[in-house]
MARGUDREN-381020 format. One record per residue (C-alpha): residue number from 0; x negated, y negated, z negated. Coordinates in steps of 0.2 Angstrom, whole numbers, plus 5000, padded with zeros to 4 digits. Example, Ala and Ser with C-alpha at 12.3 -4.5 7.8 and 13.67 -1.06 7.14 Angstrom:
<rs>
{resi 0, px 4938, py 5022, pz 4961}
{resi 1, px 4932, py 5005, pz 4964}
</rs>
This chain:
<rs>
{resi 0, px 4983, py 4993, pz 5131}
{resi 1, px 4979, py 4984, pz 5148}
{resi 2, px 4959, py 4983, pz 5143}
{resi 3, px 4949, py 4997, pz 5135}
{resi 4, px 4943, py 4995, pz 5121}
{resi 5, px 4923, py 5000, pz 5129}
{resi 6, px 4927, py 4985, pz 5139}
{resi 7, px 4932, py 4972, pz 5123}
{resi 8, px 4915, py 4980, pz 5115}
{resi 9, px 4905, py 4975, pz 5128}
{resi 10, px 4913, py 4957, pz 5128}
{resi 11, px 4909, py 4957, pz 5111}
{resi 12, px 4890, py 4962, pz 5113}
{resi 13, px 4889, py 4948, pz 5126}
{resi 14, px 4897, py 4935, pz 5113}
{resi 15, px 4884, py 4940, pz 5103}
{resi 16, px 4869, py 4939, pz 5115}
{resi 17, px 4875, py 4921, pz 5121}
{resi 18, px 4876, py 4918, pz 5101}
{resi 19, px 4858, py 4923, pz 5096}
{resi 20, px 4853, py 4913, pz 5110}
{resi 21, px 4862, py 4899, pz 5107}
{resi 22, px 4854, py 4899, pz 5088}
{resi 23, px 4836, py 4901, pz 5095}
{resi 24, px 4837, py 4886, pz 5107}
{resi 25, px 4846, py 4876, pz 5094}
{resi 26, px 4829, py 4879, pz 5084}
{resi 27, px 4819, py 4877, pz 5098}
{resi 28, px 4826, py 4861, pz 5100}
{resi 29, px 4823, py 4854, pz 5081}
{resi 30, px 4806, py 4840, pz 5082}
{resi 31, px 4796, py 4839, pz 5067}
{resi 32, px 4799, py 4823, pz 5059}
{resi 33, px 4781, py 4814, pz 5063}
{resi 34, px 4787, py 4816, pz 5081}
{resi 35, px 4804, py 4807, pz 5076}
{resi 36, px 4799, py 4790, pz 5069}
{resi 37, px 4792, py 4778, pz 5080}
{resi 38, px 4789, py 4762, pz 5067}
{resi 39, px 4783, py 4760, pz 5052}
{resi 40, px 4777, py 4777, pz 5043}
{resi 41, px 4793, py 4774, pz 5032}
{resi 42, px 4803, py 4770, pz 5045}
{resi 43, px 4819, py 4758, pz 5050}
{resi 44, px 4836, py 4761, pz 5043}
{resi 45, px 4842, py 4764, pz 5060}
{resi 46, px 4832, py 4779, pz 5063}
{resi 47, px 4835, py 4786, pz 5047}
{resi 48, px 4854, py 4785, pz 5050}
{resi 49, px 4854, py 4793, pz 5069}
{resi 50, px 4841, py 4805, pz 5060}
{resi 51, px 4853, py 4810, pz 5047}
{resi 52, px 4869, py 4811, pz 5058}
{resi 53, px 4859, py 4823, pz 5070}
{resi 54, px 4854, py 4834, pz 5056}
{resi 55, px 4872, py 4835, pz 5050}
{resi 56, px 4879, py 4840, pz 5066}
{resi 57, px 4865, py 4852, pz 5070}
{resi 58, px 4871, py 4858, pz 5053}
{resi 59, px 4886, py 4859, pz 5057}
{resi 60, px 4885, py 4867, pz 5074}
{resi 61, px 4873, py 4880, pz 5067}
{resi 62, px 4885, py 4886, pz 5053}
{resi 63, px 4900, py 4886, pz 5067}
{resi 64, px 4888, py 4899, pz 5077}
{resi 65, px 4883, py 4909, pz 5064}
{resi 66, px 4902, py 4910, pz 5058}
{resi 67, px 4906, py 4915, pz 5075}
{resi 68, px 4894, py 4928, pz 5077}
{resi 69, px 4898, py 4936, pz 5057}
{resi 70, px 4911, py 4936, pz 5066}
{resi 71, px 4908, py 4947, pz 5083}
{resi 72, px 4895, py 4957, pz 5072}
{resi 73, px 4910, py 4962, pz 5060}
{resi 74, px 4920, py 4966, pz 5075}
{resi 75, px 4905, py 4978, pz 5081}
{resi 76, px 4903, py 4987, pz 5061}
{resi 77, px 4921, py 4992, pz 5067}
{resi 78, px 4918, py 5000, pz 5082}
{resi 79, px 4905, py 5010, pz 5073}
{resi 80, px 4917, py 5014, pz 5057}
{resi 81, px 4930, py 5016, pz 5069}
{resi 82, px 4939, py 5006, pz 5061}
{resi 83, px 4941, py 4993, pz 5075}
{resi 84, px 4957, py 4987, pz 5081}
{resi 85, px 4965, py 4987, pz 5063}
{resi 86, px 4969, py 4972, pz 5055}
{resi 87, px 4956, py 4972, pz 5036}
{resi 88, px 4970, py 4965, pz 5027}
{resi 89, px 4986, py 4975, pz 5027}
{resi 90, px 4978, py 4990, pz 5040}
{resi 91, px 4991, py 4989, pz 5052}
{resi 92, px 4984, py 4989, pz 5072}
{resi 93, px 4982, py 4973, pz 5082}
{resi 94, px 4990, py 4970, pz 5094}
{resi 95, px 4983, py 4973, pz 5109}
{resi 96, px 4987, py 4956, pz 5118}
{resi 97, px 4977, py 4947, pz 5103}
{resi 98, px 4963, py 4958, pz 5104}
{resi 99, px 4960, py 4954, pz 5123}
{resi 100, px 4960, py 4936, pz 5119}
{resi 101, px 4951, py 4937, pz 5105}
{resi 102, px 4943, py 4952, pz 5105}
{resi 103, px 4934, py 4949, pz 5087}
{resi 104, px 4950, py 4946, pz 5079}
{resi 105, px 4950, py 4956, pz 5060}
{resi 106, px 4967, py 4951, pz 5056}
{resi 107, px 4984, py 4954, pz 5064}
{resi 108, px 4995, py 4939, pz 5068}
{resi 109, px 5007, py 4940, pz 5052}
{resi 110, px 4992, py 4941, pz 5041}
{resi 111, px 4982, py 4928, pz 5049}
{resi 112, px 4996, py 4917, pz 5047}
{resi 113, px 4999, py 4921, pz 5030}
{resi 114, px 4981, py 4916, pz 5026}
{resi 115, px 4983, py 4900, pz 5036}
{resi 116, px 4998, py 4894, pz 5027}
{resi 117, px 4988, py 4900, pz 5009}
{resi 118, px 4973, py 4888, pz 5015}
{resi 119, px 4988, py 4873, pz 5019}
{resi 120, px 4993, py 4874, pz 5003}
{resi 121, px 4979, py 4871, pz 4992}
</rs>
């Protein structure tokens, strides 16, 4: 393997500090809805739409960086199981190349493709 694994573990600590961060200022960022409507006290259509389509995509951002860091955090539970490396479906290693790129991969290629082709077809 071209990069140690203390080296993919310390990428994947990083991923999660950006993570946690990135959560926090996403919450930091929320306003409380009396500080959102300028109007009326019921406010217009309009700003209830852009409200709603703003809290939808901070929604959807929020479960993608969650996901994400589940994610790195699973990776990290491996390290300490020494477990890391293997693929959770059929326990075969991962190759190295794809750990490198993605170092908080938990599936090997064949079996991620195998799932992926599963999720197509329903």
């Amino acid at each position: 393997m071209t990069i140690g694994f203390n080296l993919l573990r310390s990428r994947l600590e990083s991923e999660r500090k950006r993570l946690i961060e990135e959560l926090e200022q996403l919450k930091a960022s929320i306003r409380p809805a009396e500080e959102r409507r300028e109007g009326s006290p019921f406010g217009k259509r309009e700003e209830e739409a852009t409200e709603s389509f703003e809290l939808e995509k901070r929604i959807t951002l929020e479960k993608r960086i969650r996901d994400q860091l589940a994610d790195v955090e699973h990776a990290l539970h491996k390290f300490e199981d020494g477990t890391y490396g293997f693929c959770d479906s059929c326990g075969q290693p991962i190759d190295p190349a794809r750990l490198e790129a993605l170092p908080q991969a938990s599936l090997c290629l064949s079996c991620k493709t195998g799932q992926a082709k599963n999720a197509k077809g329903r």
